[in-house]
C-alpha positions in Angstrom: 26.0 8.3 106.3 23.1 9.0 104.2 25.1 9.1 100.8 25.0 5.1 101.4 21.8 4.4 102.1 20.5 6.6 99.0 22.9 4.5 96.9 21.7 1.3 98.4 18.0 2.6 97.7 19.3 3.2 93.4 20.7 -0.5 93.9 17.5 -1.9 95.2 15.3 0.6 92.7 17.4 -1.3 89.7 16.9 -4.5 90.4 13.1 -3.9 91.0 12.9 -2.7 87.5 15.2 -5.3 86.1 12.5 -7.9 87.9 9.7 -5.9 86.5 11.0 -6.2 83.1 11.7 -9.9 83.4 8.1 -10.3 84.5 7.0 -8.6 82.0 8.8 -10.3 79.5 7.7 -13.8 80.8 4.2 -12.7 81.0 4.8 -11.7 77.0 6.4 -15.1 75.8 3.5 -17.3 77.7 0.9 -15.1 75.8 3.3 -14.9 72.4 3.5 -18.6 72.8 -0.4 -18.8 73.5 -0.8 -16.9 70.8 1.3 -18.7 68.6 0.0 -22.1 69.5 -3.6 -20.9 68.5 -2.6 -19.5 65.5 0.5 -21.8 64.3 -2.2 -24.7 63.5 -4.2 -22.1 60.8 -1.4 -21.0 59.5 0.1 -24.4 58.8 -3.6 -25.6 57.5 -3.4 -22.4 54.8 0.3 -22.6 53.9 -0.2 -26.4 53.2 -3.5 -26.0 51.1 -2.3 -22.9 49.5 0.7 -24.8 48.7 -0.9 -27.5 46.9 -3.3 -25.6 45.5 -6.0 -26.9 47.4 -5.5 -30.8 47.0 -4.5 -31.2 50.3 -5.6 -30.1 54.3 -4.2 -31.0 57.5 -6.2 -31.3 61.0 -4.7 -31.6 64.2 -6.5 -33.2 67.2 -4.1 -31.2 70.0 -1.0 -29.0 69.5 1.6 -27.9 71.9 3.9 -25.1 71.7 7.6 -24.6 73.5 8.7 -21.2 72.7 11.9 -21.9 75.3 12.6 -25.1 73.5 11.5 -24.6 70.0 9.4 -27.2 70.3 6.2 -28.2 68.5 4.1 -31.6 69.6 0.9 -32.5 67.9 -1.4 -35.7 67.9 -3.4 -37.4 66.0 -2.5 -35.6 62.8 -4.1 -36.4 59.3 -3.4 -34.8 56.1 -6.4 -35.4 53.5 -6.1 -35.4 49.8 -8.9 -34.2 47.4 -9.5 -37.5 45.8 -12.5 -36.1 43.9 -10.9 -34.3 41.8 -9.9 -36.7 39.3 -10.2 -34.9 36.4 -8.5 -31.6 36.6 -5.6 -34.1 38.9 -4.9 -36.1 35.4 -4.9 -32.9 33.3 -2.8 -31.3 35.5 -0.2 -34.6 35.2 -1.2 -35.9 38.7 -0.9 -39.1 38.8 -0.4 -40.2 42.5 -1.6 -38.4 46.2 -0.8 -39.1 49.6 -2.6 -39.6 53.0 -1.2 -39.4 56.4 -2.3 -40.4 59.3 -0.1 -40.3 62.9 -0.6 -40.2 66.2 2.2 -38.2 67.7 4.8 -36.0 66.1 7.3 -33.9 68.0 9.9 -31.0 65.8 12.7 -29.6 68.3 14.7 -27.0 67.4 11.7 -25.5 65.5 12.1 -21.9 64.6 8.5 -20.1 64.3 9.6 -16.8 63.8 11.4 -18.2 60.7 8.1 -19.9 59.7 5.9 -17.1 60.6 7.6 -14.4 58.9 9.6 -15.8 56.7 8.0 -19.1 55.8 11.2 -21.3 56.3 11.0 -23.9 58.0 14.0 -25.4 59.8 14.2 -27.8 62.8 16.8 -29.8 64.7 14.9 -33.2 65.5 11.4 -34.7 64.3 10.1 -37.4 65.3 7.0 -39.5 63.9 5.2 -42.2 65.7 3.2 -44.9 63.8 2.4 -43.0 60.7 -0.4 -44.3 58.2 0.7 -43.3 54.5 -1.7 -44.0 52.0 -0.7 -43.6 48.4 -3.5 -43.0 45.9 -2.8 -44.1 42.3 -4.8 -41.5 40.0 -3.9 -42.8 36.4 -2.0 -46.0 35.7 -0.7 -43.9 32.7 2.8 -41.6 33.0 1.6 -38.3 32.1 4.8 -36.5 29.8 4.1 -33.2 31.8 3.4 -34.7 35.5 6.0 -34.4 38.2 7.6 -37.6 40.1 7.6 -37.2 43.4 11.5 -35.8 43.8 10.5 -33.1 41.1 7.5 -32.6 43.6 9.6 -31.8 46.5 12.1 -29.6 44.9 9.0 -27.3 43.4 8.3 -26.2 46.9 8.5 -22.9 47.4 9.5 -22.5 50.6 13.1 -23.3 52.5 12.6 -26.6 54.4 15.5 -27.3 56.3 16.0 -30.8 59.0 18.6 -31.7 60.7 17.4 -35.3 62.0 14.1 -37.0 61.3 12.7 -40.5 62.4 9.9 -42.5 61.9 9.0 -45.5 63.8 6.2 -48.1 63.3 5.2 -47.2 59.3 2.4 -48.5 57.5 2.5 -48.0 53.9 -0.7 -49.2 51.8 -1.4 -47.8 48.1 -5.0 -47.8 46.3 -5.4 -48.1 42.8 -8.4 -45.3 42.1 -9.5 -47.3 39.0 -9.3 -51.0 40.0 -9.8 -50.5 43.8 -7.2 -52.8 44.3 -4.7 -52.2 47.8 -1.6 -53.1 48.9 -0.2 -52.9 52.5 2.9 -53.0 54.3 4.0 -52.7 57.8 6.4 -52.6 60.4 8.6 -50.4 58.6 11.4 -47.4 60.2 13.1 -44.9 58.5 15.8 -42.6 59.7 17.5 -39.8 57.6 19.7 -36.6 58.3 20.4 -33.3 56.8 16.9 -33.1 55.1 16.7 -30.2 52.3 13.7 -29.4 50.3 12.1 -26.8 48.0 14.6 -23.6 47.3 17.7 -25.3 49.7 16.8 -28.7 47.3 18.0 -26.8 44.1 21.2 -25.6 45.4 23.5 -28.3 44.3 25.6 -30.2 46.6 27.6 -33.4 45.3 28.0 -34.6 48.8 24.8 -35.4 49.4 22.0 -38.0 48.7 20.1 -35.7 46.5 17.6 -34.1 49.5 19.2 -36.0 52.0 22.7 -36.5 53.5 22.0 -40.3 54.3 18.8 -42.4 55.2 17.9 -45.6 56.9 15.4 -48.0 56.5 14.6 -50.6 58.8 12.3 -53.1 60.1 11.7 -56.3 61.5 8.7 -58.6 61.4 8.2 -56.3 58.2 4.9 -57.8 56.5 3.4 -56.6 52.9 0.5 -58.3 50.9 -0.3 -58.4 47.5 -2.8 -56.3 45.6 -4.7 -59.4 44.3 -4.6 -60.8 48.1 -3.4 -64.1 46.8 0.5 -63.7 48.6 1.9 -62.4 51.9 5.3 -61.8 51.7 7.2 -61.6 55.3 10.7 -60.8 56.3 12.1 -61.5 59.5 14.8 -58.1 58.8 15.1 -55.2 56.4 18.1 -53.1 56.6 18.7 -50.5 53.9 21.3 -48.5 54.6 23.9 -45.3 53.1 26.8 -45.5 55.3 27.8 -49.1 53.8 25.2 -48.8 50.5 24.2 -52.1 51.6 21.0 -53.8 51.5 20.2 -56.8 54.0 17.4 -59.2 54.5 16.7 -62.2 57.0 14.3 -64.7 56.1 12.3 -63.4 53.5 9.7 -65.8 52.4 6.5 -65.4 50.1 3.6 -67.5 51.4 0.4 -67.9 49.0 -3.2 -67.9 50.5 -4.3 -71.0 49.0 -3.3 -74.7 49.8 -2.7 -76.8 46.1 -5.9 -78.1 46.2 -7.5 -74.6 47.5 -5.6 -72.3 45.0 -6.8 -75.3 42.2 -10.8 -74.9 43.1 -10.6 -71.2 43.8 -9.1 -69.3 40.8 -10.8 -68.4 37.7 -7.8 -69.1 35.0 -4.7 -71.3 35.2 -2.0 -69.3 36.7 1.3 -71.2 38.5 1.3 -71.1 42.7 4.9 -69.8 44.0 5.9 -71.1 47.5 9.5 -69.7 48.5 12.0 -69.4 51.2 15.3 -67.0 51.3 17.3 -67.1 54.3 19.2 -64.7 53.4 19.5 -61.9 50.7 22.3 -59.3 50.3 23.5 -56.4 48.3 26.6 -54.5 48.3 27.6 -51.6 46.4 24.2 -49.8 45.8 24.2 -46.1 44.0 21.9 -44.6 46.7 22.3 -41.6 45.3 22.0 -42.3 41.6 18.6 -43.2 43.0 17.4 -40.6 44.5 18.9 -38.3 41.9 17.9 -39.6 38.4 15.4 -42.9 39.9 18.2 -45.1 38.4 19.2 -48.1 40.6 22.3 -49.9 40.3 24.4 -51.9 42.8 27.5 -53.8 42.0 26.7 -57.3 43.4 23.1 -58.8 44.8 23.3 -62.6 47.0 21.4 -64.9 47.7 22.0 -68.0 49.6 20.2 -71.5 50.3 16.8 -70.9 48.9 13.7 -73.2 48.7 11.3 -72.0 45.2 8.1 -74.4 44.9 6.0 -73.9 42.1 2.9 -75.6 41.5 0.6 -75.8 38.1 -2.9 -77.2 37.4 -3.2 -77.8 33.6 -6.8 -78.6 34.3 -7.5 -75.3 35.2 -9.0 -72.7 32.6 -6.9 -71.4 29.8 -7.2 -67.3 30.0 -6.7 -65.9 26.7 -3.3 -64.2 27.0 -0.2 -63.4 24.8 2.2 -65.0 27.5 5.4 -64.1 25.0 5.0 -60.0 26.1 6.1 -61.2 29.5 9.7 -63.4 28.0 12.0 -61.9 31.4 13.8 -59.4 28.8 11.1 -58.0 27.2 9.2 -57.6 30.7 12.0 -56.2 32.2 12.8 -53.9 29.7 9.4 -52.6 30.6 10.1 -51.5 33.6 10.3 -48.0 34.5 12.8 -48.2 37.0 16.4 -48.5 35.0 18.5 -51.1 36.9 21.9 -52.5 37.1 23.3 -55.1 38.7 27.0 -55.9 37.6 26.6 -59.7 39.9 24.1 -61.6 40.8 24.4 -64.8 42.6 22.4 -67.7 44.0 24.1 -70.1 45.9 23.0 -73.8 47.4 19.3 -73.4 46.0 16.7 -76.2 45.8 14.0 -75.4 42.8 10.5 -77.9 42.9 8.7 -77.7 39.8 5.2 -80.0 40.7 2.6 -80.2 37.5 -0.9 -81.7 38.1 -1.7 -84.3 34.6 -5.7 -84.1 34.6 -5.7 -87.3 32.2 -3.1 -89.2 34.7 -4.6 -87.6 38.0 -1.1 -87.4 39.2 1.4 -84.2 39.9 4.8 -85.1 38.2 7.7 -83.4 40.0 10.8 -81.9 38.3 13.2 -80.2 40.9 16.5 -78.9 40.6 18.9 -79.0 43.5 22.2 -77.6 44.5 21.6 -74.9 42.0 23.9 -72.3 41.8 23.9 -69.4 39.4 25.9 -65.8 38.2 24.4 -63.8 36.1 26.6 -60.9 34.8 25.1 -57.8 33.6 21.6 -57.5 34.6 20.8 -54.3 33.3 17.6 -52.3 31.4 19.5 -49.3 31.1 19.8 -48.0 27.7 22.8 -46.2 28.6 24.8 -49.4 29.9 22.9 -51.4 27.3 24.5 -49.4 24.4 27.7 -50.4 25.6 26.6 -54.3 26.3 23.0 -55.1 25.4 24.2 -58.6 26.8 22.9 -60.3 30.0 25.1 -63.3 30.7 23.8 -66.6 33.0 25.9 -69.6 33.9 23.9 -72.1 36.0 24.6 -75.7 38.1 22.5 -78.2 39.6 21.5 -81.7 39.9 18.6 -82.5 38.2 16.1 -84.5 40.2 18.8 -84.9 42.6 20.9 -87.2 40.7 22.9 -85.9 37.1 24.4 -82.9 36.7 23.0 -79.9 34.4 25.2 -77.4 33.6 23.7 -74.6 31.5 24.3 -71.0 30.0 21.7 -68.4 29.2 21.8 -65.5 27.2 19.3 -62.5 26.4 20.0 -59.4 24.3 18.3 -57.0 26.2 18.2 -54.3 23.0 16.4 -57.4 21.0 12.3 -56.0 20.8 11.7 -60.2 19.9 13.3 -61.1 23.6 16.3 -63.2 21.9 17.9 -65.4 23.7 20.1 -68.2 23.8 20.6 -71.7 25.7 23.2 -74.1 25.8 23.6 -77.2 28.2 24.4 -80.7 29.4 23.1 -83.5 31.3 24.7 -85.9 32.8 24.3 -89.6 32.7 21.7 -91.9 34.8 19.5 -95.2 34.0 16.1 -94.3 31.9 13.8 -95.6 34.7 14.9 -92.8 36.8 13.5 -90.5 34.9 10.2 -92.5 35.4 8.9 -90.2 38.4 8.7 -87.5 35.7 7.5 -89.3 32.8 4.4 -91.1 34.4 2.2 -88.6 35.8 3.1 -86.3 32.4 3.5 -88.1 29.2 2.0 -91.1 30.3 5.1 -93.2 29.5 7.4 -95.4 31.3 10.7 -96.2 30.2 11.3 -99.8 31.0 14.9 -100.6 30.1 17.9 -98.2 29.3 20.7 -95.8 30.3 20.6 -92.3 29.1 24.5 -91.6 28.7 24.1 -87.5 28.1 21.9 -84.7 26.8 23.6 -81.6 24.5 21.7 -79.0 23.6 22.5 -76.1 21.8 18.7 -73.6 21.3 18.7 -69.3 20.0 15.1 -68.5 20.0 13.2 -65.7 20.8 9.4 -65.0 21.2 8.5 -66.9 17.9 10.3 -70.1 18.3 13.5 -71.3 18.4 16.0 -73.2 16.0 16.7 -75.9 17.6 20.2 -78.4 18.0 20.1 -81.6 20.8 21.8 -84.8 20.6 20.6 -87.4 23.3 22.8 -90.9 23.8 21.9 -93.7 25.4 21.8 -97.5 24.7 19.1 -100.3 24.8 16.2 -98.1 25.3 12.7 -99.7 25.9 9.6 -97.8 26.6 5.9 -98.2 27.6 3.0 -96.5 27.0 0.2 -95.9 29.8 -3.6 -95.6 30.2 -5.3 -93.4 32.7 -8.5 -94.5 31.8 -9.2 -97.3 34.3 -7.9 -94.3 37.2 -5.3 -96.7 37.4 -1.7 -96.0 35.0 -1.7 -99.5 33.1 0.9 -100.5 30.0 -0.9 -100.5 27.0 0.9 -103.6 25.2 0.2 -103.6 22.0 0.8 -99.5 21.7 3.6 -100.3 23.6 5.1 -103.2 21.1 4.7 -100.9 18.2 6.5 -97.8 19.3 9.6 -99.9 20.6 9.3 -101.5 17.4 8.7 -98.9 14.8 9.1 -95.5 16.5 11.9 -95.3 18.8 15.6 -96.1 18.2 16.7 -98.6 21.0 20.4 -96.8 20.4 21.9 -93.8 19.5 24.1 -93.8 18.3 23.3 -97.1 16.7 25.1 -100.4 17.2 25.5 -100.5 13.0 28.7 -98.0 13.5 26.6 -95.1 12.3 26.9 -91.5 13.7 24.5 -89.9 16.5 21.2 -88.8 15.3 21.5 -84.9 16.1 18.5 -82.9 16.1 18.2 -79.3 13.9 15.4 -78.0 13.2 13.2 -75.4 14.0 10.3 -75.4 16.8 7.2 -72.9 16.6 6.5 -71.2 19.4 2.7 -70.6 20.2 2.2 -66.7 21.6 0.0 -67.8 24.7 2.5 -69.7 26.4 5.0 -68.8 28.2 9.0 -68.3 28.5 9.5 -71.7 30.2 7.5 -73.2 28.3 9.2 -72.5 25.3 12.4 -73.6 26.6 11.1 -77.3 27.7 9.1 -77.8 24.6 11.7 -76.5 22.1 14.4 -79.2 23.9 11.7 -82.0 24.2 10.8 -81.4 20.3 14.8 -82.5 19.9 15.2 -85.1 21.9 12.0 -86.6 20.0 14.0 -86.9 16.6 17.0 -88.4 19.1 14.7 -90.9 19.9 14.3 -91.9 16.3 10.8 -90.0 16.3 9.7 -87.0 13.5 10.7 -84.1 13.1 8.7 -81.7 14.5 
């Protein structure tokens, strides 16, 4: 009987130690993990300032360490750049630091033995609540030795590997360091998986969006406001997305500060207000990874659908001394840094308000546009695609002031360093007085009696001028001239008398069997104004010798 009970006493004996050990172990985890959780905030602080070589260190306000889970929670996080160091930043090709401030983040998954010994870093989840990122703009200048930002994140040194990251509530603002000048946005989410940076970043992988399998962002109520304060542009939905490579936005609209009047009083120069509405805006198509890759956007078709544009100009307002032709839309946009693409663009069931304030008249004439609806083909500033087509191609329609039809083609050669471009069009018919609401308030003049039959025009120009071909035709034309003076718009008769008399054709073509009068010649373009209003003044120039008037 003993030979049992000595057994049982082994049995019991092994279990006590197996206990033991277990305690023990326990007991070692809780103070690895303390241990780990005092020293897992220096040694992130050091890696991250070593790292960037001192521009940057991080500061927790409370960290919390899971050995069991791999799990790492900290709050109220803030990662400071050295913005002092200016100097040796622009030598060095620095152009840009970051700021970021959050109040909770949480990595699952998290292996520290990995970081701690082997300075990886790989986790399952993160998750970042309402993070602050400020961008700091050293240099407006593009250093030829200075990293972008994807260049920046495959130079890490370390293996950074995520599985899922999130974060929720974003507000982005940037500072310019020279001009002091901000811009914000907010209300911004982004989601992305299979994260890979530094050494895993340079291992190839065509599957993949460059350091990321797919990405997310999304937002609603999203808000951002311009660095001269003078526009906040809102959107009711943002939805960028890699699973379709689809772009979608809900009521986007771009609201200025200023009333007419306000915006009038308050600037310093003359610049045009924009008041606009799009309901909806859609792209299909887009070359995320292209993007992330070689910063090269392209998509194959961009939409957008019943939008309201008001703009609104002051010509009383104070000239600033500029060389508007620089900013012709293919010369600007062949400025960009950013090579683009778009193989389609179109804009559906648009209305277009064009309101001009006549200080001699005291009235705002109103051109508008409605119905428009444009494709433009090709919209590219890639030299690559532009070797092969430097063409972008433009066919609009619309009903101008809500009555004749304009049809119209535009074309600009995007490898031309003069912005050429070329316009061709025509205007339906519709009685002269219509066109009163536009001629009062700015040329002072009122056409009495008359029908306007059509308008051809046929314009190549560039940033210099434009050579010029219109033929207007219309039939028993009588005009008046005004005066402002009285604060009143009264005919002046005997002006008036004379030009139908002397100056204007009543017909054209005449009623003597003689052919149209067709305009060609060639208008002079002066540098300080701008693309539009080379356009309007080179066509009004023709339609002056249609009217029997000189050349210009």
């Amino acid at each position: 009987m003993p030979e049992p009970i000595k057994g049982k006493r082994r049995g019991t004996k092994g279990w006590l130690w197996v206990g033991f050990a277990l305690l023990v172990f326990l007991i070692s985890a809780l103070i690895a993990e303390q241990i780990i959780e005092d020293k897992l905030p220096k040694r992130l602080q050091s890696a991250i300032s070593k790292e960037s070589e001192g521009l940057y260190q991080i500061h927790f306000g409370y960290t919390k360490v899971n050995l069991w889970r791999g799990q790492f929670i900290a709050k109220n996080i803030h990662l400071i750049p050295d913005t002092a160091r200016n100097g040796r930043l622009k030598k060095g090709g620095q152009t840009t630091l970051f700021e970021l401030k959050a109040k909770y983040i949480s990595i699952a998954g998290f292996k520290l033995l990995k970081l701690l010994w082997h300075k990886e870093i790989n986790a399952s989840d993160v998750i970042v609540s309402q993070p602050i990122i400020i961008q700091y703009k050293i240099s407006s200048k593009t250093e030829k030795n200075g990293k972008n930002i994807r260049q920046q994140l495959r130079a890490i040194k370390n293996k950074i590997v995520i599985k899922k990251i999130t974060l929720s509530g974003i507000q982005y603002r940037t500072i310019d360091m020279q001009s002091k000048k901000e811009t914000w946005l907010k209300n911004i989410n982004f989601h992305a998986s299979n994260i890979k940076l530094g050494q895993w970043a340079k291992q190839q992988d065509l599957t993949r969006l460059g350091l990321v399998e797919s990405f997310r962002f999304y937002g609603k109520k999203v808000i951002y406001l311009s660095n001269d304060e003078l526009y906040k542009l809102q959107l009711d939905r943002l939805d960028i997305s890699t699973e379709k490579n689809t772009l979608g936005i809900d009521s986007f609209s771009v609201v200025p500060k200023y009333t007419e009047k306000q915006w009038s009083k308050t600037l310093k120069y003359k610049r045009d207000r924009y008041d606009m509405f799009f309901p909806k805006i859609e792209a299909s198509g887009l070359d995320l990874k292209r993007w992330l890759e070689e910063g090269c956007l392209k998509m194959d078709s961009l939409v957008v659908n019943q939008a309201i544009i008001r703009v609104y100009a002051d010509k009383g307002m104070r000239e600033k001394k500029t060389i508007a032709s620089n900013n012709f839309p293919s010369l600007a946009f062949q400025r960009l840094k950013v090579p683009i693409t778009i193989n389609n663009i179109h804009i559906r069931n648009t209305d277009v308000y064009y309101k001009e304030l006549n200080p001699k008249s005291g009235r705002a004439g109103l051109v508008f546009f409605n119905n428009l609806n444009v494709h433009l083909q090709h919209v590219s500033n890639d030299s690559l695609q532009l070797k092969q087509n430097p063409w972008i191609k433009g066919s609009f329609s619309t009903f101008f002031l809500g009555k004749p039809k304009l049809t119209l083609n535009v074309d600009f050669n995007m490898l031309d360093t003069l912005g050429a471009f070329h316009y061709r069009g025509v205007l339906g018919g519709a009685p002269a007085s219509f066109y009163n609401q536009l001629l009062e308030p700015i040329t002072l003049a009122r056409a009495e009696k008359g029908y306007v039959n059509s308008v051809r025009f046929n314009i190549t120009a560039n940033r210099y001028g434009a050579n010029v071909e219109t033929e207007m035709l219309y039939n028993d034309l009588k005009v008046a001239v005004l005066d402002a003076s009285s604060g009143k718009l009264e005919k002046k008769g005997f002006l008036s008398l004379f030009i139908n008399w002397l100056a204007i054709e009543a017909n054209n073509p005449s009623k003597d069997g003689k052919p149209p009068r067709i305009a060609r010649h060639y208008y002079k373009h002066p540098q300080e104004k701008t693309f539009f209003n080379l356009m309007w003044k080179a066509l009004y120039s023709g339609l002056k010798v249609n009217l029997g008037l000189p050349e210009i």
